[in-house]
FIGU-20889 format. One record per residue (C-alpha): residue number from 1; x, y, z. Coordinates in nm, 3 decimals. Example, Ala and Ser with C-alpha at 12.3 -4.5 7.8 and 13.67 -1.06 7.14 Angstrom:
[1,[1.230,-0.450,0.780]]
[2,[1.367,-0.106,0.714]]
***
This chain:
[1,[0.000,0.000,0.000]]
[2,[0.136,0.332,-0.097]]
[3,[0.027,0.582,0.202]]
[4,[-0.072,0.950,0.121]]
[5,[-0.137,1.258,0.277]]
[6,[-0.474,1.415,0.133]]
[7,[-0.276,1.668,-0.080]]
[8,[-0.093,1.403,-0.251]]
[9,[-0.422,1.186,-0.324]]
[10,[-0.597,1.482,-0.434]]
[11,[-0.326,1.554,-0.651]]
[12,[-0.304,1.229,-0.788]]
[13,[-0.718,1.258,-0.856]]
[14,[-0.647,1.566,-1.051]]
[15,[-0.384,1.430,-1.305]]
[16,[-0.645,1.228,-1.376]]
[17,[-0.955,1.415,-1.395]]
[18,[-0.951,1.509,-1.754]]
[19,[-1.024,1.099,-1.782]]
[20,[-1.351,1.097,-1.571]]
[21,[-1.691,1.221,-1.740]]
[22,[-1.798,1.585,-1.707]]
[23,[-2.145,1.569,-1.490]]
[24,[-2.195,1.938,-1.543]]
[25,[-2.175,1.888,-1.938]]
[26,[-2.366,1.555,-1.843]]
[27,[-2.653,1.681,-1.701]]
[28,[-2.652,2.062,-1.637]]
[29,[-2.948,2.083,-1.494]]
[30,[-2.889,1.846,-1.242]]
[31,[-2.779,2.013,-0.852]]
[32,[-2.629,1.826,-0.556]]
[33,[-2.946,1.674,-0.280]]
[34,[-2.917,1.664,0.059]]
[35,[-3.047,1.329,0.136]]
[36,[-3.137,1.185,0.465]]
[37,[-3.127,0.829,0.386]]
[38,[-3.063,0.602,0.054]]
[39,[-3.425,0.597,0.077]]
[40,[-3.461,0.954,-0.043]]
[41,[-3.285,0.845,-0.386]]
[42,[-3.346,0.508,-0.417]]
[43,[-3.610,0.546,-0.720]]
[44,[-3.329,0.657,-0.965]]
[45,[-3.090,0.415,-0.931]]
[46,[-3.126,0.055,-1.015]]
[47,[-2.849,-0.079,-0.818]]
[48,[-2.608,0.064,-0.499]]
[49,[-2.236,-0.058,-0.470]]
[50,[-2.159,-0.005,-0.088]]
[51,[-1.801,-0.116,0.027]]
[52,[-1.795,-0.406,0.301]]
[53,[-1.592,-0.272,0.544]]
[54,[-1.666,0.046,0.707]]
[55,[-2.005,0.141,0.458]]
[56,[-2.194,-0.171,0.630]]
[57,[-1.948,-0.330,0.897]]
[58,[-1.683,-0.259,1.113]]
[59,[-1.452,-0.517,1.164]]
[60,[-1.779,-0.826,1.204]]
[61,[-1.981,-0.612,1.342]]
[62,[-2.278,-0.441,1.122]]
[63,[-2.366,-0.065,1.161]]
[64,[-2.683,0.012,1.321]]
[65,[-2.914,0.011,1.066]]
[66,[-2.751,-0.170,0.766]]
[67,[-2.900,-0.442,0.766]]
[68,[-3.279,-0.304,0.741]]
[69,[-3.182,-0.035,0.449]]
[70,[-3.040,-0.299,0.275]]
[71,[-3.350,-0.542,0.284]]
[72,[-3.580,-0.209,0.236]]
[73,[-3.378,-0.126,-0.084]]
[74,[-3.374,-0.549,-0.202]]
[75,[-3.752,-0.531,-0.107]]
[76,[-3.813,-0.212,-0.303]]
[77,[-3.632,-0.387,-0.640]]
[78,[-3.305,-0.229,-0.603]]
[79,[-3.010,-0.463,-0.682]]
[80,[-2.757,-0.386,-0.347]]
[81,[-2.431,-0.543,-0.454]]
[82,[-2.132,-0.557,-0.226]]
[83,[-1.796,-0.468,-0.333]]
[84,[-1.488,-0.490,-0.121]]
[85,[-1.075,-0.477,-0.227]]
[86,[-1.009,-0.711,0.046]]
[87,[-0.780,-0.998,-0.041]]
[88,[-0.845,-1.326,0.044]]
***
Protein backbone atom coordinates (compact mmCIF):
# COMPACT_ATOMS: atom_id res chain seq x y z
CA UNK A 1 0.00 0.00 0.00
CA UNK A 2 1.36 3.32 -0.97
CA UNK A 3 0.27 5.82 2.02
CA UNK A 4 -0.72 9.50 1.21
CA UNK A 5 -1.37 12.58 2.77
CA UNK A 6 -4.74 14.15 1.33
CA UNK A 7 -2.76 16.68 -0.80
CA UNK A 8 -0.93 14.03 -2.51
CA UNK A 9 -4.22 11.86 -3.24
CA UNK A 10 -5.97 14.82 -4.34
CA UNK A 11 -3.26 15.54 -6.51
CA UNK A 12 -3.04 12.29 -7.88
CA UNK A 13 -7.18 12.58 -8.56
CA UNK A 14 -6.47 15.66 -10.51
CA UNK A 15 -3.84 14.30 -13.05
CA UNK A 16 -6.45 12.28 -13.76
CA UNK A 17 -9.55 14.15 -13.95
CA UNK A 18 -9.51 15.09 -17.54
CA UNK A 19 -10.24 10.99 -17.82
CA UNK A 20 -13.51 10.97 -15.71
CA UNK A 21 -16.91 12.21 -17.40
CA UNK A 22 -17.98 15.85 -17.07
CA UNK A 23 -21.45 15.69 -14.90
CA UNK A 24 -21.95 19.38 -15.43
CA UNK A 25 -21.75 18.88 -19.38
CA UNK A 26 -23.66 15.55 -18.43
CA UNK A 27 -26.53 16.81 -17.01
CA UNK A 28 -26.52 20.62 -16.37
CA UNK A 29 -29.48 20.83 -14.94
CA UNK A 30 -28.89 18.46 -12.42
CA UNK A 31 -27.79 20.13 -8.52
CA UNK A 32 -26.29 18.26 -5.56
CA UNK A 33 -29.46 16.74 -2.80
CA UNK A 34 -29.17 16.64 0.59
CA UNK A 35 -30.47 13.29 1.36
CA UNK A 36 -31.37 11.85 4.65
CA UNK A 37 -31.27 8.29 3.86
CA UNK A 38 -30.63 6.02 0.54
CA UNK A 39 -34.25 5.97 0.77
CA UNK A 40 -34.61 9.54 -0.43
CA UNK A 41 -32.85 8.45 -3.86
CA UNK A 42 -33.46 5.08 -4.17
CA UNK A 43 -36.10 5.46 -7.20
CA UNK A 44 -33.29 6.57 -9.65
CA UNK A 45 -30.90 4.15 -9.31
CA UNK A 46 -31.26 0.55 -10.15
CA UNK A 47 -28.49 -0.79 -8.18
CA UNK A 48 -26.08 0.64 -4.99
CA UNK A 49 -22.36 -0.58 -4.70
CA UNK A 50 -21.59 -0.05 -0.88
CA UNK A 51 -18.01 -1.16 0.27
CA UNK A 52 -17.95 -4.06 3.01
CA UNK A 53 -15.92 -2.72 5.44
CA UNK A 54 -16.66 0.46 7.07
CA UNK A 55 -20.05 1.41 4.58
CA UNK A 56 -21.94 -1.71 6.30
CA UNK A 57 -19.48 -3.30 8.97
CA UNK A 58 -16.83 -2.59 11.13
CA UNK A 59 -14.52 -5.17 11.64
CA UNK A 60 -17.79 -8.26 12.04
CA UNK A 61 -19.81 -6.12 13.42
CA UNK A 62 -22.78 -4.41 11.22
CA UNK A 63 -23.66 -0.65 11.61
CA UNK A 64 -26.83 0.12 13.21
CA UNK A 65 -29.14 0.11 10.66
CA UNK A 66 -27.51 -1.70 7.66
CA UNK A 67 -29.00 -4.42 7.66
CA UNK A 68 -32.79 -3.04 7.41
CA UNK A 69 -31.82 -0.35 4.49
CA UNK A 70 -30.40 -2.99 2.75
CA UNK A 71 -33.50 -5.42 2.84
CA UNK A 72 -35.80 -2.09 2.36
CA UNK A 73 -33.78 -1.26 -0.84
CA UNK A 74 -33.74 -5.49 -2.02
CA UNK A 75 -37.52 -5.31 -1.07
CA UNK A 76 -38.13 -2.12 -3.03
CA UNK A 77 -36.32 -3.87 -6.40
CA UNK A 78 -33.05 -2.29 -6.03
CA UNK A 79 -30.10 -4.63 -6.82
CA UNK A 80 -27.57 -3.86 -3.47
CA UNK A 81 -24.31 -5.43 -4.54
CA UNK A 82 -21.32 -5.57 -2.26
CA UNK A 83 -17.96 -4.68 -3.33
CA UNK A 84 -14.88 -4.90 -1.21
CA UNK A 85 -10.75 -4.77 -2.27
CA UNK A 86 -10.09 -7.11 0.46
CA UNK A 87 -7.80 -9.98 -0.41
CA UNK A 88 -8.45 -13.26 0.44
Amino acid sequence: MNPRTTQQAFDAYETVRHRLPDVRRLAPERRALRVRCLDDIAEHFDVFLPDAFVVLNIVVRAIGGVPERVAGLQSAGTKVLVVTNVVG
